[in-house]
Structures are given as structure tokens and as C-alpha cells.
C-alpha positions, 0 to 999 in steps of 0.5 A, a space after each residue: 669709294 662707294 656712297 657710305 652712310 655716316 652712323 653713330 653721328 649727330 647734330 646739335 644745335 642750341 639757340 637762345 632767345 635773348 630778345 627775340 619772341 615769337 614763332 620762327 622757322 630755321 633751317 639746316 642746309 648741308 653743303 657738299 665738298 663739291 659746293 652741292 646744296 642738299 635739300 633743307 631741313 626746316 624746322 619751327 621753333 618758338 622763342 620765349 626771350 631771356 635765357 630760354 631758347 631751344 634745343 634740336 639733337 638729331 642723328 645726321 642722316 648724311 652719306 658721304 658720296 665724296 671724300 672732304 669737308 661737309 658744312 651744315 648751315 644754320 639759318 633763321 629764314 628766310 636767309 640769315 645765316 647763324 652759325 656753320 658746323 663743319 665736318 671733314 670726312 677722310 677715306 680710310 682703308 681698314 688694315 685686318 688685325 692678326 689674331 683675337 683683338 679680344 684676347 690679351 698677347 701671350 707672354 712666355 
């Protein structure tokens, strides 16, 4: 199969303060099936402590060059891992509908 960008996806991600205050950086490093690194998304957020915390929605801008699971890691940087977002991406072929798939079946 050729490169085919991934539509109508998105990333969320929501971290909460707790005890930690202050400007930080994390970022989002996706990894291949193949174990390839693609380049990072760094971001700065500011933490307020208590229940507040931030909230990143994204559209997940990835095309799928191989067939197989897809990790997105989240790290507070430098290097602590918070969490992984796994993604199995699964080749398909698309079989063409007989007749109107709008139209309801006739019935005699």
C-alpha cells in the first residue's frame, strides 16, 4: 500500500496539576511499527496545582507508511515518560457496493 494519510483522527491528552506548579515543557514522540522515532511535538503548558491542569486536542497529522501498531508517547521533559497512546493501523481492501447504497432494497 502506498503512504496514506490517517483523516478524521485526533489526539487528546489531559494532564492534571496535583502538586506540581510552574511553567513546563512535554512533548509527544510518535513511534513507528518498525520502532522508527518520528520528529517530536514540544509543547509548554503552565501548571496551576490542585484539580486544574491542561487540556491538548489536536488533529493527528500521522501518515501510516506501514501497516501495525503506532505508539504516541507522552513525556514531561526532559525524559519521563507519562503515559502511551497506542494505535493499530490494519490495511484493508475497499469491496465496491452493488447499486445505490443510498436507495432502500426493492421489495415485491
Amino acid at each position: 500500500m502506498p503512504p496514506t494519510p490517517l483523516h478524521n483522527l485526533c489526539i487528546v491528552v489531559i494532564l492534571k496539576s496535583g502538586e506540581m506548579r510552574g511553567n513546563y515543557k512535554w512533548k509527544i514522540v510518535t513511534e513507528t511499527p518498525s520502532h522508527k522515532q518520528l520528529p517530536a511535538v514540544e509543547l509548554n503548558a503552565l501548571f496551576e496545582g490542585d484539580e486544574r491542569g491542561i487540556a491538548f486536542v489536536s488533529p493527528l497529522l500521522v501518515v501510516a507508511e506501514e501497516e501495525g501498531l503506532y505508539w504516541f508517547d507522552v513525556f514531561l521533559t526532559p525524559d519521563v515518560l507519562l503515559t502511551r497512546i497506542p494505535l493499530r493501523v490494519i490495511y484493508q481492501k475497499i469491496q465496491p457496493m452493488s447499486g445505490n447504497p443510498f436507495q432502500p432494497p426493492q421489495h415485491d
